[in-house]
N, C-alpha and C positions, 0 to 999 in steps of 0.2 A: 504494500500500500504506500500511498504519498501520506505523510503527516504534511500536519500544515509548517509554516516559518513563526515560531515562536519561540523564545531564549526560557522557556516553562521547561521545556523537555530535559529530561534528567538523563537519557541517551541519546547516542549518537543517531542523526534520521536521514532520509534522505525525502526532503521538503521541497513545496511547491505551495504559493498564497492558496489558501482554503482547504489544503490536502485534497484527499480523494471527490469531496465535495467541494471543492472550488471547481477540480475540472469537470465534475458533470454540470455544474449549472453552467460552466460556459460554452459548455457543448450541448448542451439544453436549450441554451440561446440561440447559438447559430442552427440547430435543426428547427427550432418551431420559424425562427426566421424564415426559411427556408418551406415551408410544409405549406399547406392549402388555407391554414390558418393563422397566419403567422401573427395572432393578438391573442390566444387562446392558451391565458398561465392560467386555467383553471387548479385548482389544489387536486383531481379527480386524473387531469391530465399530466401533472408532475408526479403525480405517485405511481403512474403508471410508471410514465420514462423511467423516473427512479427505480422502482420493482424490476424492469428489464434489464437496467444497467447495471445495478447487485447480481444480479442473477447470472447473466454474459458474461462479467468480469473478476467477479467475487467469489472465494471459497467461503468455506467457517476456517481456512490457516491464513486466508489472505483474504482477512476481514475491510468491507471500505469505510478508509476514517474519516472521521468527525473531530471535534475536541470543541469542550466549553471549559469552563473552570470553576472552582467551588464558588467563587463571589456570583458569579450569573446562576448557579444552580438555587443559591441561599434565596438570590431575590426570587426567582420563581417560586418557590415554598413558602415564602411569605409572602408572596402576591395570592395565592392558591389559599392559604388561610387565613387572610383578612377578609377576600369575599366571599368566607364562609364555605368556598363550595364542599368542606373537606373538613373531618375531624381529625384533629393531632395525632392521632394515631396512621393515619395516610402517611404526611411529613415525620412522623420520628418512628425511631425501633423504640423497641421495648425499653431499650439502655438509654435511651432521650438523645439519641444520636440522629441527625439529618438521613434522611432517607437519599439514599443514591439513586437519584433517577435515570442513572443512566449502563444500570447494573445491569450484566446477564440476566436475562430472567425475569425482571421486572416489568409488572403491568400495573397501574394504578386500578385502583374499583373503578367500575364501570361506572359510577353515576359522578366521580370523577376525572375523566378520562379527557371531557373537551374543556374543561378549567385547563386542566394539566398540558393538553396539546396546545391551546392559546397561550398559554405565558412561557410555553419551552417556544413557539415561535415569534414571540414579540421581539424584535430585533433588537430593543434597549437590555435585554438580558442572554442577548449573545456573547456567551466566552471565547468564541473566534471574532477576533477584531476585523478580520478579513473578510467574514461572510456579511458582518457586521457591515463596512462600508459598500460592500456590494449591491446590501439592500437599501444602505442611505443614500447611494448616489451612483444608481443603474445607469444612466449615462458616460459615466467614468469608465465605464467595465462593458459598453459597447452591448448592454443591455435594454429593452425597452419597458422595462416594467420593474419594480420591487416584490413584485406578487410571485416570481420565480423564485426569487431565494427563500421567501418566507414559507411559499409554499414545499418548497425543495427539505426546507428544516423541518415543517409538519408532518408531513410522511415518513421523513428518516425516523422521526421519534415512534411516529403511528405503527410502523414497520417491525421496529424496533422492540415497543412495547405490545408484538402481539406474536407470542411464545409461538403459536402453532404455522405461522408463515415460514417458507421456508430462507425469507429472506433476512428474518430475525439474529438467526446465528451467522450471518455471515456482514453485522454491522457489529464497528467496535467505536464506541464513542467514549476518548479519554478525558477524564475531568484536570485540568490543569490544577494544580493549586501554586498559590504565594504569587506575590506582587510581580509584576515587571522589573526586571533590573537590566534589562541588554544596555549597555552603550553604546553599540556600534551597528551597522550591515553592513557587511561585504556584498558585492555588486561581480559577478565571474560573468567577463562579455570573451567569447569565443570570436575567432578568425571570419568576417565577412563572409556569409553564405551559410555560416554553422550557429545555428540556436544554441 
């Protein structure tokens, strides 16, 4: 898999902006550009593309990745339990520990399940900075809508959190934790002709 470019990672990666989900949503883009409808980011029709592209590309060893970080997960859990949708037992273990929403195997109760999908895709509580500006500013990314990436992130989770798909086990979404600390990017331009 691509992880994404982020100085969080505790090993060595080999990175691209968004990791595995940057390049499908920009491959995402240029096919629906391209197609009979090229204005049509339904959520119905990215979960598709997305289900295909896990499926064609993806094992469960060579899971496609994601990453947010604990501060974007924290706010989702308390966005999910101030509007009530959810009792404290949803958000914590039995040890009063944060529920990992992004654990193998994890599906939220069904009658919180679209609280949960709404605030894992509100783009203010995205732990990838990269998906994050993609959906703030589609134009920059040769995109013509925000409704791709948001809808892009509702399905991975939807996907994700639903144990018996078989596209389930071949998503790995890592929780980053601690602050930014990078100081620097390196910029590697290759020989004219060579990406």
């Amino acid at each position: 898999h691509f992880s994404c470019i982020d100085g969080r990672h505790e090993d060595q990666i080999l990175a691209t902006p968004g990791g595995d989900m940057g390049i499908f949503v920009s491959a995402a883009a240029v096919h629906i550009r391209g197609s009979s409808t090229p204005t049509d980011f339904s959520y119905t029709r990215i979960k598709q593309l997305l289900y295909g592209f896990i499926m064609r590309f993806r094992t469960a060893r060579a899971r496609f990745y994601y990453h947010t970080d604990d501060h974007a997960l924290h706010k989702v859990l308390t966005e999910i339990e101030e509007a009530g949708f959810v009792t404290e037992s949803f958000s914590h273990t039995a040890a009063g520990e944060e529920v990992d929403l992004a654990a193998d195997g994890f599906s939220p109760p069904a009658d919180a399940r679209e609280a949960a999908l709404h605030a894992v895709s509100n783009l203010t509580y995205y732990g990838c900075g990269h998906m994050r500006l993609m959906g703030q500013y589609p134009g920059k990314y040769a995109m013509d809508s925000p409704d791709l990436v948001v809808n892009a992130v509702r399905a991975l989770y939807d996907l994700k959190w639903t144990p018996a798909s078989p596209a389930s086990g071949r998503i790995r979404i890592d929780v980053l934790e601690r602050d930014h600390t990078e100081q620097a990017v390196v910029f590697v331009q290759g020989p004219k002709g060579c990406p």
